[in-house]
Every structure is written in C-alpha cells, then in structure tokens.
N, C-alpha and C positions, 0 to 999 in steps of 0.2 A: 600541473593543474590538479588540484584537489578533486576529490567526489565533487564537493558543495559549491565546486566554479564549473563544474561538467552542464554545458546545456544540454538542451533536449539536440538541438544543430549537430552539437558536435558529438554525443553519443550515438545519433543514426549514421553519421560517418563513421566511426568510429568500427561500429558493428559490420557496416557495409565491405570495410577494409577487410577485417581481422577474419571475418567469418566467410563472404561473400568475392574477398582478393579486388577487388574493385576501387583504386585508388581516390583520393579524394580529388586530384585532378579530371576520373574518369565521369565520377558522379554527377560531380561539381556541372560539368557536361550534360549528363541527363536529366536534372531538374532545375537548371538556371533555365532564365525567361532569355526569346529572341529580339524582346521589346527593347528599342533605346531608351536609355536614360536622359538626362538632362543635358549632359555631357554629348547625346547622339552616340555613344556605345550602348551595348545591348551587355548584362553582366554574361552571357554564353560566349561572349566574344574577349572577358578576360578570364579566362578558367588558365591561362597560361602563365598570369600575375598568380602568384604560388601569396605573394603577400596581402593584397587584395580577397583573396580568397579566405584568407586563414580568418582578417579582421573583420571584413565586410559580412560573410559567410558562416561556417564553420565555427568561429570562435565567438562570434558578434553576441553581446549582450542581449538576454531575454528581453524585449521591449521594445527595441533596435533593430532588431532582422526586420527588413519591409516587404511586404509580399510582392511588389513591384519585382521582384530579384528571381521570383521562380517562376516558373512552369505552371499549368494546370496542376494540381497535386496527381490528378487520376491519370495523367496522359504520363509524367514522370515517375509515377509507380510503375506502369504500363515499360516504359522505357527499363526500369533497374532489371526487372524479372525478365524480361527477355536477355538482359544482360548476363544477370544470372546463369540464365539457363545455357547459356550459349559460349561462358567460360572454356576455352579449347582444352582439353583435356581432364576436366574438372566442373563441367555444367552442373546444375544443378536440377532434380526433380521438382516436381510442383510441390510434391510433401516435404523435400528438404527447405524449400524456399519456407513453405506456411512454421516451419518446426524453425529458422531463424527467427521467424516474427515473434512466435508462440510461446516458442522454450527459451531455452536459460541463456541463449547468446541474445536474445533480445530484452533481456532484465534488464541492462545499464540503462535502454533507453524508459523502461520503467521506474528505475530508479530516479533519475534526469529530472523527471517528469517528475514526480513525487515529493521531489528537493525544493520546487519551484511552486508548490501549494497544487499542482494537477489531481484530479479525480482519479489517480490510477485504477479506482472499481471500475469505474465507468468504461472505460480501457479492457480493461482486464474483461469484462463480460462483454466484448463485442467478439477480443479474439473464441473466447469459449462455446459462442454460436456458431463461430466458425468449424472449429476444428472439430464440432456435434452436428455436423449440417448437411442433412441430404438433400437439400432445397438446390446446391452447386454442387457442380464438377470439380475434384482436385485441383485443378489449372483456377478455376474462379474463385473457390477459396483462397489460392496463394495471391493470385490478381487483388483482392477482398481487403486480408491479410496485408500485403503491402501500400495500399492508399491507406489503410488506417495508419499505418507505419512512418511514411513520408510526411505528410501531412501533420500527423502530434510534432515528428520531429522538426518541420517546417515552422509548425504556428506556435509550440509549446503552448497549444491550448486544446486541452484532450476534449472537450466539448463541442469547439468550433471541428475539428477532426473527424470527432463519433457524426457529425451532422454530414459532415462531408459524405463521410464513408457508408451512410445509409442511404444519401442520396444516389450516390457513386453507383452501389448497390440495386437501389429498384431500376434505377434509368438503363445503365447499362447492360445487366443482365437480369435484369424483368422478376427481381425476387425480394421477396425480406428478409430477415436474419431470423430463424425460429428458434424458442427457447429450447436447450439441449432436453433431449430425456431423461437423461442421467449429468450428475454432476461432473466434470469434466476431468480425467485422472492426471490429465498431466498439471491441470493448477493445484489439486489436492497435491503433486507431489513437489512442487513447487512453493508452497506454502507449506509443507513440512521440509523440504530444503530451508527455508525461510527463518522456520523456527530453530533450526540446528543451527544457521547461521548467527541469532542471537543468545544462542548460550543455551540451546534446547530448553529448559523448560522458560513455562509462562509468564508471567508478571500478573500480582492480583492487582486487582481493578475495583476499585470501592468508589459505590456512588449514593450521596446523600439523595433521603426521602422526604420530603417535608411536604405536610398534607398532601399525600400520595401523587405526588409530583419530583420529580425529578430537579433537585437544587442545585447548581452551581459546577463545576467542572470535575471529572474523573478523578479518582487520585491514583497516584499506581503505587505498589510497594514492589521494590526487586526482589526474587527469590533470596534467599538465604538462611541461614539459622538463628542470624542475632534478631533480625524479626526489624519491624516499625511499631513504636508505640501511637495510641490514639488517645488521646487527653487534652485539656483543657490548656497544657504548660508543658507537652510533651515535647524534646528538642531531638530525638533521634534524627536521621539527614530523613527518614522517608517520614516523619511523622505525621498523623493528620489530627490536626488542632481545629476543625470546621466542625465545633460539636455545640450542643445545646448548653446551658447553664447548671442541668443536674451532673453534667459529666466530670466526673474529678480531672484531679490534675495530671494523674499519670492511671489511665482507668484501665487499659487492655494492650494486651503486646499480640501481634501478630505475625506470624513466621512460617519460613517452610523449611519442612524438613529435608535430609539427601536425597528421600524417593520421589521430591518435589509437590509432597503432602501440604495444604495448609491447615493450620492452627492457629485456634486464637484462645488465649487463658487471660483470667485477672490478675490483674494489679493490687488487688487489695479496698477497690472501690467503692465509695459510698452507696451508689446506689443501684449495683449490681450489673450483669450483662449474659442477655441469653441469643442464642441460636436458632432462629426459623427455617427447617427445612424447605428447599424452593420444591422437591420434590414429593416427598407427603405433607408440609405444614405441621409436622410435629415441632416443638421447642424446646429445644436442650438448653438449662441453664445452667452458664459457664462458671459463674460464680455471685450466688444470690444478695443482695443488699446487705449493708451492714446490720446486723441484730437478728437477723434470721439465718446466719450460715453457722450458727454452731451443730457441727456433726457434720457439715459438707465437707465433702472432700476436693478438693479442687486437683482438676485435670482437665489439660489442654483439650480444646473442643473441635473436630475437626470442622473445616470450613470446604465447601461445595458450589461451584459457581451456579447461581442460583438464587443460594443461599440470602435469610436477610439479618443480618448483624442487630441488635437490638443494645443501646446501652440507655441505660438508666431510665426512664418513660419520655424521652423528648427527642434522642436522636436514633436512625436508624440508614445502613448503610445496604444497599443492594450489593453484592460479591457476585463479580465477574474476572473470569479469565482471557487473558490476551497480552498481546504485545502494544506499548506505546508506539504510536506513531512517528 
C-alpha cells in the first residue's frame, strides 16, 4: 500500500498496532458497533473474519466506511485508552496515551488525513488546546485526545470529528477547549521536523496583485541556484508567465542561494523591476528600464517574505515563504 492509498481507517490501526501493541483484531473489537446488520450480524461479532475486517473495515475505501459499523466514537475511544493503559507489562500513562495522539507516532494519521483533502489545521489546533490545557486532568486530555483520534480516523472527516470532540468535550467533562497561552512546542517542533523532512529549506511563494487584490493561484519556485524565470515567454519548469503586457519575455530570474537566500536580478528588461521592502517600504531597484540604466550596475536584489516584486508598471507579486501543500 502506498502513502496515497493509506486511509485515515487504516493509519489509526496502523498507529494503534505499532505504537499502542493492540492488534487490529483487538481494536476491531473496541469500536465496531453491537447493532445487527441486514444480514442479523452485528459487525463486533465478525472481528474473527480477519478478511471482512481488512475490506469492510481497515482498508475500506474513503466514502465506503458506513458508520452503521462503529461504536459511539466517544464510548470506543473510552474503550482503546483503558486498553492502553492496561497493556500487562507495558500500560500506558495518560501522558504517553495524549503524546501517541499529539507527537510523531500519530502524524501518518495526519498525514492520511491530508492525502484525502482534510483540514489537518483544524485537527492540528484542537490537539494544541489539548496538550496547553489546564481546564482537564492529564487522564481527560488523553480521553479528549483520543475521541478526536477515533473518530477522524472513523469518518475521514476532520470537521465532522472536531464537532464530535467538542461536543464529547463540554457534555462529558463540563469544559471547552481554551486557547493555549503560548504556542504549543511540540507542533513548533513538529513542523520544523516537517520542514527537515522536505529538503529543509522553503519554497518561495509568489502571489499576483491586481488592484490590490489578490489574483489567481500561488505560484511556488523550489529552492535552488539555477533559479525560475518570470516573463512573458519564460519556459524554465518553475517559470511564472501570469504577468501584465509591459512584461518582457524573459524579464527577471529568481533563485536561492546555498545559505537558502532569495534573489531576484534582471534579464535585461524593457521596462525595468524593483523591490518593495514589506518591512520599511523602502524600494530597491533591481534593474531600471531600458534608457535610464546607463551607469547602473546590476546586482542581484535580495528577496524577503514580505517582500513585493514590482515589474514593469502593471504587474506585481507579493513574496512569501513556505512549503506547498
């Protein structure tokens, strides 16, 4: 099975085994429903159909999983963590259960999730209220923690889940989720694990302005030295050609350097290209129109996410850092 066929189903099994020793047989057991089916079996009552389980269950197509087949989400979260905890020789704490959900052994189900168009922010900031939360007891963050867990992994719908888990939340232990006071250190480090994992540095991020509106879709350039041209007739693979009519045909090269610097210099351009600091709003001009640059000296300009790209009098790009989705 590839990443991009991993459901959300089968990466909370998945995590449940490898980290929590809980077989998919055992699970299978704690959050299938006692309800019969059509058939007059109840699916709790085939956990021993190893084949049934893998298709119907576990492996079943995003779209396909019926909720008919579980459990209350909150009564079989309830059910895993005592499970957890209760591992003979190997239990688990309420901190170790919340740090499965939170940290890095519960990314694939983030990932999962992500592959399948899910809000993982949305996700992502409920665990963060959690683990910043003096509103509950260690045990009811892990309890907390796990219904959000089951549940994404149940519906592969991080929205229907977040609803669940907030309701789960007030009703059963009489609280909300309060915003952290400080930003949360283990996603800060998680999201620089994150970025180490894609090649450590950034990717720029160039977005057209058009009467101070934001036009049309991101464009990203990968780091490198050979750079993305931006022109009118520019064919580099990262090029962005979504420019105005004064823009030449091969107007500005854009690049990063080894220390992961950006730069952007001219082409030789007809009608020149400057720099607006997003920080003071000063403007560096990178290389001035044709007939007004004798004596300029042209050097690379460096770029600042921020930053706003200016070429010729008609187009202009907002510079931002980050990773594509």
């Amino acid at each position: 099975m590839t990443p991009s066929d991993t459901t959300p189903c089968s990466a909370m099994f998945g995590i449940l085994k490898r980290r929590g020793g809980i077989s998919y047989k055992e699970l299978a057991g704690l959050i299938l429903s006692g309800k019969p089916l059509s058939d007059g079996r109840s699916p709790v009552s085939r956990v021993n159909d190893r084949t049934w389980v893998s298709r119907f269950i576990v492996h079943a197509p995003v779209g396909s999983l019926q909720d008919r087949y579980f459990c209350d989400f909150g009564i079989g979260a309830l059910r895993v963590v005592s499970r957890l905890k209760s591992k003979e020789g190997r239990g688990m704490t309420s901190a170790q259960v919340l740090d499965l959900v939170c940290g890095r052994d519960g990314l694939p189900l983030q990932d999962a999730l992500a592959a399948h168009r899910q809000d993982t922010t949305l996700y992502r900031n409920v665990l963060d209220r959690l683990g910043d939360s003096s509103r509950f007891a260690a045990d009811e963050r892990a309890e907390v923690a796990m219904v959000l867990f089951v549940a994404a992994g149940c519906t592969a719908d991080v929205r229907r889940a977040v609803k669940y888990t907030l309701d789960f939340s007030q009703a059963v232990q009489g609280g909300r989720l309060a915003t952290p006071l400080t930003a949360s250190p283990l996603s800060a480090t998680l999201a620089e694990e994150r970025a180490a994992s894609r090649g450590a540095r950034p990717h720029l991020q160039l977005l057209r302005v058009t009467g101070g509106c934001v036009s049309g879709a991101p464009y990203w350039i990968a780091p490198s030295e050979e750079g993305a041209e931006i022109g009118a007739l520019a064919l580099s693979e990262d090029a962005v050609t979504d420019v105005g009519p004064g823009v030449s045909a091969h107007h500005a090269l854009v690049r990063c350097d080894a220390q992961g610097r950006w730069f952007v210099e001219g082409l030789g351009s007809r009608n020149g290209t400057a720099v607006r600091s997003g920080a003071t709003r000063a403007l560096t001009v990178v290389e001035p129109p044709r007939g007004q640059d004798e004596g300029f000296e042209r050097v690379p300009v460096r770029l600042r996410s921020g930053d706003e790209l200016l070429l010729a009098d008609d187009t202009a790009f907002i510079v931002l850092e980050g990773f594509p989705a």
